[in-house]
ROROTI-80209 format. One record per residue (C-alpha): x, y, z; residue number from 0. Coordinates in Angstrom, 3 decimals, padded with zeros to 6 digits. Layout:
{X=X, Y=Y, Z=Z, resi=NUM}
...
***
This chain:
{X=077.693, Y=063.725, Z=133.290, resi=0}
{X=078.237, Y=061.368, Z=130.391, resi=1}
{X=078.654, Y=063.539, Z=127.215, resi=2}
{X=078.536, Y=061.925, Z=123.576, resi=3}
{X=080.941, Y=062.482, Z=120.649, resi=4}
{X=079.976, Y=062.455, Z=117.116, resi=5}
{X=081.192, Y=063.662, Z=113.984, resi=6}
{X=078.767, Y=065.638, Z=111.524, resi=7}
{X=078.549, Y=065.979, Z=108.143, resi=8}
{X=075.439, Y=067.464, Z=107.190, resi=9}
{X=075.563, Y=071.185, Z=106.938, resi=10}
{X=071.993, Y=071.972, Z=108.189, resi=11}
{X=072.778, Y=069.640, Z=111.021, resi=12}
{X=076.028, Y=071.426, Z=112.126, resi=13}
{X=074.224, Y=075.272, Z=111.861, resi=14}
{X=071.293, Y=074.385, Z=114.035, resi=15}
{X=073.626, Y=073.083, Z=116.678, resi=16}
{X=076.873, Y=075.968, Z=116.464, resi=17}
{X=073.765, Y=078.138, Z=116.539, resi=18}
{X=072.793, Y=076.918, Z=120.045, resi=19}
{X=076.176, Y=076.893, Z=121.280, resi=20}
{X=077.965, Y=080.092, Z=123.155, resi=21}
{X=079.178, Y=082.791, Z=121.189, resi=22}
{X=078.936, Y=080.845, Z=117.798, resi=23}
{X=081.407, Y=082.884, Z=115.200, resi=24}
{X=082.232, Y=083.044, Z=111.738, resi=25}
{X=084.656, Y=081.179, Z=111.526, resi=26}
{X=082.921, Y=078.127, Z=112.900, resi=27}
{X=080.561, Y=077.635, Z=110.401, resi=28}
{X=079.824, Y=075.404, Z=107.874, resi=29}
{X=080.628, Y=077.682, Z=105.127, resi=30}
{X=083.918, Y=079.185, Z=106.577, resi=31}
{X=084.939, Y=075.174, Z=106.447, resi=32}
{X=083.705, Y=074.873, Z=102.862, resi=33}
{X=086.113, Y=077.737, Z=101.843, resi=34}
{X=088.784, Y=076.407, Z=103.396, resi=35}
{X=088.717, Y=073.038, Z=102.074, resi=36}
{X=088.932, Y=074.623, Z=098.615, resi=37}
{X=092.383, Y=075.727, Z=099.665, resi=38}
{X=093.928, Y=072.495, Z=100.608, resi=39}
{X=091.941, Y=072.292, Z=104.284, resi=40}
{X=090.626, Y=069.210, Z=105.222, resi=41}
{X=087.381, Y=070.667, Z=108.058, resi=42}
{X=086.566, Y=068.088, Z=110.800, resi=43}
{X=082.920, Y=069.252, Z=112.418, resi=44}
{X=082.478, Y=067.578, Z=116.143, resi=45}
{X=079.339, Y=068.002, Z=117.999, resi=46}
{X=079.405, Y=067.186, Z=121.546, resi=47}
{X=075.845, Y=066.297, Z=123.232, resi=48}
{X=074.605, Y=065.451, Z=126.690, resi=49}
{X=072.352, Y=062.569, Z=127.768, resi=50}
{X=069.240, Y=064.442, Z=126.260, resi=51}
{X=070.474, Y=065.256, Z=122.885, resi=52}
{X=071.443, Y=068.635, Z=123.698, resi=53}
{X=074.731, Y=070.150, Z=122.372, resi=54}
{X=077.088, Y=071.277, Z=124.701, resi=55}
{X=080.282, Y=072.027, Z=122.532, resi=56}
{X=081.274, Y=072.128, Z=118.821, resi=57}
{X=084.535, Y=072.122, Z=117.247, resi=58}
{X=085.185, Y=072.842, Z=113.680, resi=59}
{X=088.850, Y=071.500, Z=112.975, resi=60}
{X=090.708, Y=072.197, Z=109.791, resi=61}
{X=093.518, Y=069.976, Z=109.013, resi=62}
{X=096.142, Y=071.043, Z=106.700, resi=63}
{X=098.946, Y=068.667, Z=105.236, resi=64}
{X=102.667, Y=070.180, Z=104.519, resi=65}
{X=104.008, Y=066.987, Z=103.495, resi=66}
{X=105.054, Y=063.165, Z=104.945, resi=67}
{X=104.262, Y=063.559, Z=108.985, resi=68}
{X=103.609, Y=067.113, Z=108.610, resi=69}
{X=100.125, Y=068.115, Z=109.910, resi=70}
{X=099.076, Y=071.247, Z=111.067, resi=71}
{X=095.783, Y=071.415, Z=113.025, resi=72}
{X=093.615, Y=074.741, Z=113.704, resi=73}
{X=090.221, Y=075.203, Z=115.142, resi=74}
{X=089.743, Y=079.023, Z=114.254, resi=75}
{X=087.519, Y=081.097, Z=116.694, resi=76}
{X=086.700, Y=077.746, Z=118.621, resi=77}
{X=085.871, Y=075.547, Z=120.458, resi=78}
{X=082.573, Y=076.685, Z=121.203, resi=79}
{X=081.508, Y=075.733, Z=124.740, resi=80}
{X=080.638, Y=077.452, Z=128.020, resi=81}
{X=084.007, Y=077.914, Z=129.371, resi=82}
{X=083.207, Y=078.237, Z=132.811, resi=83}
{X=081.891, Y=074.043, Z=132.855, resi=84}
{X=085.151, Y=073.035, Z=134.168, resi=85}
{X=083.493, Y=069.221, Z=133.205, resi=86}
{X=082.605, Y=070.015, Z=129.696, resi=87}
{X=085.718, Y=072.658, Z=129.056, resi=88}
{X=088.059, Y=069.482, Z=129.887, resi=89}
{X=086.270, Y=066.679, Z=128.556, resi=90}
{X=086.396, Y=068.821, Z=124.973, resi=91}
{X=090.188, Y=069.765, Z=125.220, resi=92}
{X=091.072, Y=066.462, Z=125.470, resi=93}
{X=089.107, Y=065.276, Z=122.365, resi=94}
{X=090.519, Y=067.601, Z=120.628, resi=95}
{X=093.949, Y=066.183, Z=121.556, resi=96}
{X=093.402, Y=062.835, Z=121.060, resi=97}
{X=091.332, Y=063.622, Z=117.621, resi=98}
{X=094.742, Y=065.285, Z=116.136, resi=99}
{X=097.098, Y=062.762, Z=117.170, resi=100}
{X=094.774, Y=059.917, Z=115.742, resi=101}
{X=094.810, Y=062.118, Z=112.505, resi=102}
{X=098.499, Y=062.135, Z=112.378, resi=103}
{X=098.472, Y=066.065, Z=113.396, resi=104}
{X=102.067, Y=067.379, Z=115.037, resi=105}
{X=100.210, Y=070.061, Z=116.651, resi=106}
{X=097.097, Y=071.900, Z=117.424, resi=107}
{X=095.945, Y=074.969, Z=117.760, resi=108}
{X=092.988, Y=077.064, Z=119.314, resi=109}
{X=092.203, Y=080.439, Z=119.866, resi=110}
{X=088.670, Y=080.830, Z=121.287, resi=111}
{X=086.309, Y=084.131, Z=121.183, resi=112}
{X=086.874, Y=084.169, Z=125.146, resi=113}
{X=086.421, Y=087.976, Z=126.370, resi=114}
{X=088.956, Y=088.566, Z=128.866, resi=115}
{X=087.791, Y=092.282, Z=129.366, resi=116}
{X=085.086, Y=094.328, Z=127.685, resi=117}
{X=086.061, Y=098.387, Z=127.782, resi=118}
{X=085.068, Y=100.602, Z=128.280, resi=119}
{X=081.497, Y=098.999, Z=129.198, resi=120}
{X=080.684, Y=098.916, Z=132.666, resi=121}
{X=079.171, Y=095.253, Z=132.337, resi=122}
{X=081.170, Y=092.308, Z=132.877, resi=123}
{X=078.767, Y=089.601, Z=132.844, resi=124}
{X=079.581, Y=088.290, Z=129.701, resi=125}
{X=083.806, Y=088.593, Z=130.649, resi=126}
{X=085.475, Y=085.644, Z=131.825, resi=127}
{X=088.309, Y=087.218, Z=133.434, resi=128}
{X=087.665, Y=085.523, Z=137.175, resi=129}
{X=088.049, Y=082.183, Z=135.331, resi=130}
{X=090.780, Y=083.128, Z=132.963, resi=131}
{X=093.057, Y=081.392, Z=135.393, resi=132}
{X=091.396, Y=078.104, Z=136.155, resi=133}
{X=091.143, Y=077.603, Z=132.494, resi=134}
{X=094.727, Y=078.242, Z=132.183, resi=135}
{X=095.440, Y=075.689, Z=134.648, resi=136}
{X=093.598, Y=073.460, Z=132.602, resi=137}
{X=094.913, Y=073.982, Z=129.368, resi=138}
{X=098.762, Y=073.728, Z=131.171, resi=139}
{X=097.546, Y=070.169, Z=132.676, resi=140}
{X=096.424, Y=068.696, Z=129.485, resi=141}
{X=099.515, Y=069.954, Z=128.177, resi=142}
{X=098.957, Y=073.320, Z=125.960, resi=143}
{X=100.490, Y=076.175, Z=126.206, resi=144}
{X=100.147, Y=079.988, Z=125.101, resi=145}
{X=101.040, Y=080.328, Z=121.468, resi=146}
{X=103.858, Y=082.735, Z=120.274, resi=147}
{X=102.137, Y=082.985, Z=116.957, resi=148}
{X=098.656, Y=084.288, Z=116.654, resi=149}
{X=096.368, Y=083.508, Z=113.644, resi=150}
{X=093.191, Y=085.359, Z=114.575, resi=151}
{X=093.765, Y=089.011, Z=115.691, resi=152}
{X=093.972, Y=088.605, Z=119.385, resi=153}
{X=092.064, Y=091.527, Z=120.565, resi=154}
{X=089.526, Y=093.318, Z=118.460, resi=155}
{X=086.589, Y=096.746, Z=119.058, resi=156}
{X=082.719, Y=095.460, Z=119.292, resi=157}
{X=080.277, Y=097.768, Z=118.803, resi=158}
{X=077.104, Y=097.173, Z=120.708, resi=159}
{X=074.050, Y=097.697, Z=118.368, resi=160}
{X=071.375, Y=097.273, Z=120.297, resi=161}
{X=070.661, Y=101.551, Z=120.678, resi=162}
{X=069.041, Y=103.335, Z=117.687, resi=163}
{X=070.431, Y=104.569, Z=114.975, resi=164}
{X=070.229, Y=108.452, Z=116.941, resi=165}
{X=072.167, Y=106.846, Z=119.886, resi=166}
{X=075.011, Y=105.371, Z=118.059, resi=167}
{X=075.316, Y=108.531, Z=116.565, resi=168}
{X=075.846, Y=110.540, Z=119.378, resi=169}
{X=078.164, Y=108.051, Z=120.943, resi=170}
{X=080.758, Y=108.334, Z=118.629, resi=171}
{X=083.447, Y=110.531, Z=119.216, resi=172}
{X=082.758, Y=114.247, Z=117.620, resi=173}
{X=085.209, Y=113.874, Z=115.209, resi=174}
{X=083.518, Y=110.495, Z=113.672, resi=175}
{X=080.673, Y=112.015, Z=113.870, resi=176}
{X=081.820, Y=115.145, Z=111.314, resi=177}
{X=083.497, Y=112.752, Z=109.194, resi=178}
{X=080.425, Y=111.029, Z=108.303, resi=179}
{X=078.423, Y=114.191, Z=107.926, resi=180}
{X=081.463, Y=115.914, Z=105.606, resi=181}
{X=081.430, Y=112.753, Z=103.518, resi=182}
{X=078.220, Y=113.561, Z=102.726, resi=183}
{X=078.195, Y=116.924, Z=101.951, resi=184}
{X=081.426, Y=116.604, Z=099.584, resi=185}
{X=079.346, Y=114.109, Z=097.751, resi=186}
{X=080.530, Y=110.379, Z=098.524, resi=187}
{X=077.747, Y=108.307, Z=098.270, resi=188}
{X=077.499, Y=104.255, Z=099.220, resi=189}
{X=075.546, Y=101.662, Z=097.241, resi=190}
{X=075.743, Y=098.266, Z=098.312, resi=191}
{X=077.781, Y=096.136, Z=096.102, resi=192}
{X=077.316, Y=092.624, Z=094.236, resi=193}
{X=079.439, Y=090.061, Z=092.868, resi=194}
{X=079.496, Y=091.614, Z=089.638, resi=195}
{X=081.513, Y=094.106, Z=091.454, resi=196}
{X=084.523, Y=091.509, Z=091.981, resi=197}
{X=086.764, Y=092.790, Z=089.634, resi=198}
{X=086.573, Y=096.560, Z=090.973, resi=199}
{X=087.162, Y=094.784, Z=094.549, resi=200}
{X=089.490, Y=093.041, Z=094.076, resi=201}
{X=092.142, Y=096.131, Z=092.245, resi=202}
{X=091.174, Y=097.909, Z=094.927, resi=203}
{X=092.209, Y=095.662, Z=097.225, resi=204}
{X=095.610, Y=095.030, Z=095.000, resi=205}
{X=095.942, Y=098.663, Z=095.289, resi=206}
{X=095.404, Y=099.188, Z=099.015, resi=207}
{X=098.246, Y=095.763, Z=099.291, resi=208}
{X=101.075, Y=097.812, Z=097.542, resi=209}
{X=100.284, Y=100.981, Z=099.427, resi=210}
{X=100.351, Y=099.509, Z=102.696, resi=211}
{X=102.712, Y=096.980, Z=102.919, resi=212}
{X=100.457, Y=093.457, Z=102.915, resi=213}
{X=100.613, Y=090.714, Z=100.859, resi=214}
{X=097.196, Y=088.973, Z=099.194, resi=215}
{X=096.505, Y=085.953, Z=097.154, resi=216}
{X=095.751, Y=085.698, Z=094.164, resi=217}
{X=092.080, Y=086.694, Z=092.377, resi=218}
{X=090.237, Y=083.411, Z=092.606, resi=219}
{X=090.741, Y=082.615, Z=096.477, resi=220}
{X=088.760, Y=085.907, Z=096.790, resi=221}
{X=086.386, Y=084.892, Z=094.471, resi=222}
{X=085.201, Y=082.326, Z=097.101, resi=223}
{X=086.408, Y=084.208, Z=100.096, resi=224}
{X=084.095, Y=086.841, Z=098.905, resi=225}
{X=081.406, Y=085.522, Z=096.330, resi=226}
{X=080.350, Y=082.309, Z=098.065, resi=227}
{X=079.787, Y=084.126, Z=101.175, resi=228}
{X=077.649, Y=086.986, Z=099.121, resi=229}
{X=075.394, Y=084.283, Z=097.084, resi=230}
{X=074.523, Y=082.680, Z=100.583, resi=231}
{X=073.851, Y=086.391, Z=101.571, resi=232}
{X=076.416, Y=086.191, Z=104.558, resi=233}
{X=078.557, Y=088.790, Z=102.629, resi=234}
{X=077.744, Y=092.143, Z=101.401, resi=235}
{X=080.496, Y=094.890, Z=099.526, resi=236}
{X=079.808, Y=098.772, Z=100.249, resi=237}
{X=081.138, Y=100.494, Z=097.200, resi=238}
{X=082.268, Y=104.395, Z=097.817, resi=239}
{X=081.560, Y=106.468, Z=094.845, resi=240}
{X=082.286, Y=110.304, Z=094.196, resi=241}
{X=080.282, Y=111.821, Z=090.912, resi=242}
{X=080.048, Y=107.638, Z=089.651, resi=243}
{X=084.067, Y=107.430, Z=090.452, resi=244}
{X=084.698, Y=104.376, Z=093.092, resi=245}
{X=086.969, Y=105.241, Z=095.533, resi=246}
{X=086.657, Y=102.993, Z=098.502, resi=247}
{X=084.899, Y=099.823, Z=099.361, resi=248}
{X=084.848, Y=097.119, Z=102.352, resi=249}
{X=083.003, Y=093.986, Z=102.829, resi=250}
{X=081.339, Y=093.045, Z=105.531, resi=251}
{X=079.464, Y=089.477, Z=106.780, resi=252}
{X=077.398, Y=088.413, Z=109.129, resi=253}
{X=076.605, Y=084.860, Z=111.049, resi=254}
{X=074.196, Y=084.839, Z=113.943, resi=255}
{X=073.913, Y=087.618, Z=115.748, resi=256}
{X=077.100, Y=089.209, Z=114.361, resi=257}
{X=078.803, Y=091.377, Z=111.845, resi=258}
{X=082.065, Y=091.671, Z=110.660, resi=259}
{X=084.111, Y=093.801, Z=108.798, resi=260}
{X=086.844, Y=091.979, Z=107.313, resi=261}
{X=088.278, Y=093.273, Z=104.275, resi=262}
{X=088.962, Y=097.183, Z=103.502, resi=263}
{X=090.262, Y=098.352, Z=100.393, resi=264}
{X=090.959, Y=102.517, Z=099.147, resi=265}
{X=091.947, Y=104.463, Z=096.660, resi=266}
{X=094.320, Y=107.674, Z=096.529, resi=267}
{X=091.593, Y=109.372, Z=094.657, resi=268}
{X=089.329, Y=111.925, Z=097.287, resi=269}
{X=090.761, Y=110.453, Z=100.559, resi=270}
{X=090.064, Y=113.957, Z=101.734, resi=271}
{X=086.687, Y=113.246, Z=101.363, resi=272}
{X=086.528, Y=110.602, Z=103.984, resi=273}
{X=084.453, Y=107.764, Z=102.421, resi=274}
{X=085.963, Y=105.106, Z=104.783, resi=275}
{X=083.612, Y=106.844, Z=107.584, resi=276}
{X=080.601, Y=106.749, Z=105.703, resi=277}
{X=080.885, Y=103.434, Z=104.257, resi=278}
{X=081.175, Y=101.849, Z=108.097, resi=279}
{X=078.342, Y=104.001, Z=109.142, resi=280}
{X=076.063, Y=102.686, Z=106.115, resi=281}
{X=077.506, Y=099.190, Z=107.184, resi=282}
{X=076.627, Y=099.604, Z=110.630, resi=283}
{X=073.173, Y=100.374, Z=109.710, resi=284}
{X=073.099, Y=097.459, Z=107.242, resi=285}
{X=073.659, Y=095.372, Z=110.293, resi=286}
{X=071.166, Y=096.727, Z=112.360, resi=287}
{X=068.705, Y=096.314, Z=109.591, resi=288}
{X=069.719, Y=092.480, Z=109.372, resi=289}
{X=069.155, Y=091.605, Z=113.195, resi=290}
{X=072.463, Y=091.587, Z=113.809, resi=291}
{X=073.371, Y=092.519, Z=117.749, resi=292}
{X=077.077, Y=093.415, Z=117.135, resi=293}
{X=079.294, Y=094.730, Z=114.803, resi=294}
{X=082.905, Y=093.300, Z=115.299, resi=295}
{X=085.231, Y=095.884, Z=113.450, resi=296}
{X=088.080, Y=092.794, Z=113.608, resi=297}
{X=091.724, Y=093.202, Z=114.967, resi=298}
{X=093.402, Y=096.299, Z=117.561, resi=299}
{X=096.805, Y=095.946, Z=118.658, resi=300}
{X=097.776, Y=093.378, Z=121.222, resi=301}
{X=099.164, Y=096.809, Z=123.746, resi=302}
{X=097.036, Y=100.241, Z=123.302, resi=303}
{X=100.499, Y=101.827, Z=122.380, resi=304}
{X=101.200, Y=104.977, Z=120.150, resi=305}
{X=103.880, Y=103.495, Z=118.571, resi=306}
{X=102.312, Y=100.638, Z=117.869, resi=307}
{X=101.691, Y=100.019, Z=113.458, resi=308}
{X=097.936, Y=099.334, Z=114.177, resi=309}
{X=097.412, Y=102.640, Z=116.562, resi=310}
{X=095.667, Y=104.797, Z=113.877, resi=311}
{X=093.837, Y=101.720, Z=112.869, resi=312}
{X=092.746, Y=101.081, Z=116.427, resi=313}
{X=091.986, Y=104.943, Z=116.550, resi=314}
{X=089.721, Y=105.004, Z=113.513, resi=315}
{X=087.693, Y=102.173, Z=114.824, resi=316}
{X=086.644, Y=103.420, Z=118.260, resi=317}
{X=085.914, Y=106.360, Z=116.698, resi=318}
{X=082.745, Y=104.147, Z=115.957, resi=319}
{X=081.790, Y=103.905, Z=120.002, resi=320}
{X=082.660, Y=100.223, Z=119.950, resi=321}
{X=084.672, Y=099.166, Z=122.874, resi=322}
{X=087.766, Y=097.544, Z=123.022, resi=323}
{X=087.325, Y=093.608, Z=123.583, resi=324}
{X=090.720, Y=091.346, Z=124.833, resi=325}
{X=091.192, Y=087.671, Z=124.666, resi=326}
{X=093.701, Y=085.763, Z=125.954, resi=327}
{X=094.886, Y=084.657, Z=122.771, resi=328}
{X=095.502, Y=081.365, Z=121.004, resi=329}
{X=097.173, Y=078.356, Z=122.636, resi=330}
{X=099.220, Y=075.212, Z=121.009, resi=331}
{X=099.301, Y=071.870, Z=122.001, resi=332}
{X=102.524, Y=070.139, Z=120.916, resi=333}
{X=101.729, Y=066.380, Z=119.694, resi=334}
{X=105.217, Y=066.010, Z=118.313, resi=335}
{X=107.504, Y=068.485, Z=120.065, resi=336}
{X=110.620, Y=068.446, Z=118.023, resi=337}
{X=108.439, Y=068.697, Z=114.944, resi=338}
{X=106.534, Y=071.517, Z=116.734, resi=339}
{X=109.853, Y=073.185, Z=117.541, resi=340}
{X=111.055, Y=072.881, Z=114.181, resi=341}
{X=107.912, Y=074.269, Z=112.674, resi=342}
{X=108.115, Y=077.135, Z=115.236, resi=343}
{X=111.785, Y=078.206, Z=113.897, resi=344}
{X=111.388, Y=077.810, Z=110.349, resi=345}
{X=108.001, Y=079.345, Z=109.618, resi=346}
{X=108.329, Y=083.008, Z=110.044, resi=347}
{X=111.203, Y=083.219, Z=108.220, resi=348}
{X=109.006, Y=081.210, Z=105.204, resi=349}
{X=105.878, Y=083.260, Z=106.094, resi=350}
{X=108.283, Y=086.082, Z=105.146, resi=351}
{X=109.937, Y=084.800, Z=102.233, resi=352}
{X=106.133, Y=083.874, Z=100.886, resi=353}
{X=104.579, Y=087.600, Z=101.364, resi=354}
{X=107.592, Y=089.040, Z=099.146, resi=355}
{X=106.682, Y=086.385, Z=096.510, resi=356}
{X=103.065, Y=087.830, Z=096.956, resi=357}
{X=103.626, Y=091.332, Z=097.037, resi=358}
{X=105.542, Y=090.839, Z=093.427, resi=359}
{X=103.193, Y=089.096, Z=091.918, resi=360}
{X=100.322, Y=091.716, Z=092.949, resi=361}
{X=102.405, Y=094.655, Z=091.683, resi=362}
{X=102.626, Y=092.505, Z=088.294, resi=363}
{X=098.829, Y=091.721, Z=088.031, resi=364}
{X=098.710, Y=095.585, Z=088.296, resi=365}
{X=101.193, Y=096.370, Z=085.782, resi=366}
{X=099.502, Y=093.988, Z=083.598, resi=367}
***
C-alpha cells in the first residue's frame, strides 16, 4: 500500500491524528515538543497517512545541536504505529533514517511504548512479545541496534483503572492498603495544588535532590515542565499537608487515556505519617475522575532484583496493584559511526561531571 509523508505544523492537526494512532503517550504530543524546544530542541512532527487520509504512524522527532556536525536525534516514547504491520513498521523506520541524515543528525534514537510482557495480568492481547523478534530483525536490517543508554525508564508498573474505586482498594497489597487508611487517621490531608504552589514545589523537590542523590535543573525549566502543562490542565500537583504544614507533594499528568506520575518530592517532616500513600491514592482517584484508563506510576528497575537502587521504589509502587509492564528498550541507529562511537565514550563521563555541577548549585539555591 502506498503510504504518504507529510510534515505538520499545526498543533490541533497533530493531536487529532497522535490521538488516533496506537498507544499515543505523553511524550508525543504537541505540548511535550513545545517544552522541549524551549530548551534548545528543535521538534520535527511527521504524520504518515494511507490512500484514504487515514493516519497510520506519527513521529515526533526532537533534534538537538551540540555543536559543528554534532546532532543528536530522539523520538521519545515513539514512533507511534501498529507494530505488528511489518509494511508500515518498515516503511516508518526508514523515514526516520533518512529524515536524520538529511537533517545533518549523527544518530538516532527510539524507544517505543512496546509492551513486551504485562504481569502479573493474565491477558496478553495487548503484548507484543510473539513479534518482539521479527521487529528485531527489522530494526538489525535497516541497521539499528539495541541502545546501551536508555533515556526513558525501560520498564515501568501500570495500574489498570477500569474497576471501582472499592476494587482497587482491595487489590492492593494489605500493607498499602493500611498506609492509606493510617495517613488518614494521623491527620495528612491532600488538596490539589496550583501554580501558585511552584515555589513550595519546587524546594521540595530541591530538598528531596540532596537527600537522595539526583541532580535537577534549575527553577525556570520547571516552571514550564510543570506550569505549562497545569494551565493546559494536563498537569495537576497533590500537596500533603499535616495541621496546614506541607510535607509531601507529586505531580501528576495526563494525555489520552493515561496518567502519569512523574515527579515526587518529600520532606523529613512526618514521614512516619505516610503521606506519599495517600497522595497516590487521591491521584489515582483524580484519574479515574478525569476518564483516564491507566495510571502509569513511571520507571521499575530493568531486573526485579533486591539489590537493585530502585527495589524499594519498585516495591512501593506495586503496592498500588499495578502490574509490572517491560519493553524492550530503546534502540540507536548510527548515521555517523565514529561520531556515534565517540559520543558513546565521552558522554557518561560528561553526564557525570554535569550532575555534580547540578547537585552544587541546588545545595546553594538552598543555602541561599
Amino acid at each position: 500500500m502506498k503510504y504518504s509523508l507529510q510534515e505538520i505544523t499545526d498543533p490541533a492537526q497533530w493531536s487529532r491524528a497522535v490521538l488516533k494512532l496506537d498507544n499515543p503517550h505523553l511524550l508525543q504530543s504537541w505540548q511535550w515538543g513545545a517544552f522541549k524546544e524551549a530548551y534548545g530542541w528543535q521538534p520535527l512532527r511527521l504524520l504518515w497517512s494511507d490512500p484514504e487520509d487515514h493516519p497510520v504512524a506519527g513521529a515526533q522527532v526532537l533534534f538537538r545541536s551540540e555543536g559543528p556536525g554534532l546532532t543528536l536525534a530522539y523520538c521519545p516514547r515513539g514512533p507511534l504505529l501498529d507494530w505488528r504491520d511489518a509494511e508500515v513498521r518498515e516503511r516508518v523506520l526508514g523515514d526516520l533514517g533518512r529524515t536524520a541524515q538529511r537533517r545533518g543528525a549523527f544518530f538516532l534514537k527510539i524507544d517505543p511504548a512496546l509492551v513486551l510482557s504485562y504481569e502479573p495480568a493474565a491477558d496478553t492481547t495487548h503484548t507484543l512479545e510473539d513479534v518482539i523478534p521479527e521487529i528485531k530483525r527489522g530494526l538489525d536490517r535497516l541497521g539499528w541496534q539495541l541502545s546501551s543508554e536508555q533515556v526513558q525508564f525501560k520498564n515501568t508498573l501500570v495500574l489498570d483503572l477500569h474497576p471501582d474505586e472499592e476494587t482497587l482498594l482491595a487489590d492492593m497489597k494489605q500493607k498499602t492498603r493500611y498506609n492509606i487508611r493510617l495517613a488518614g487517621r494521623k491527620g495528612v490531608t491532600v488538596r490539589r495544588g496550583t501554580k501558585a504552589d511552584f515555589g513550595l514545589l519546587f524546594q521540595m523537590f530541591a530538598e528531596t535532590s540532596l537527600r537522595d542523590g539526583f541532580a535537577i535543573r534549575e527553577p525556570a525549566y520547571y516552571q514550564r515542565a510543570w506550569g505549562d502543562f497545569i494551565a493546559e490542565s494536563l498537569a495537576q500537583p497533590f500537596v500533603a499537608e499535616v495541621e496546614g504544614d506541607p510535607v509531601a507533594a507529586i505531580i501528576v499528568f495526563r494525555y489520552a487515556d493515561t496518567a502519569y506520575y512523574l515527579y515526587g518530592m518529600s520532606r523529613e517532616l512526618h514521614r512516619e505519617k505516610m503521606p506519599n500513600y495517600l497522595l497516590q491514592w487521591e491521584a489515582i482517584r483524580w484519574a479515574k475522575e478525569a476518564g483516564c484508563r491507566w495510571y502509569d506510576l513511571w520507571g521499575a528497575p530493568d531486573e526485579i532484583d533486591p539489590s537493585d537502587p530502585m527495589y524499594g521504589v519498585y516495591r512501593f509502587k506495586e503496592g498500588f496493584g499495578a502490574a509490572l509492564v517491560e519493553t524492550p528498550g530503546a534502540w540507536d541507529l548510527p548515521i555517523r559511526p565514529f561520531l556515534f562511537s565517540l559520543y558513546r565514550m565521552v558522554m557518561p563521563r560528561l553526564l557525570a561531571v554535569m550532575r555534580f555541577i547540578g547537585r552544587s548549585a541546588t545545595r546553594a539555591q538552598l543555602e541561599n
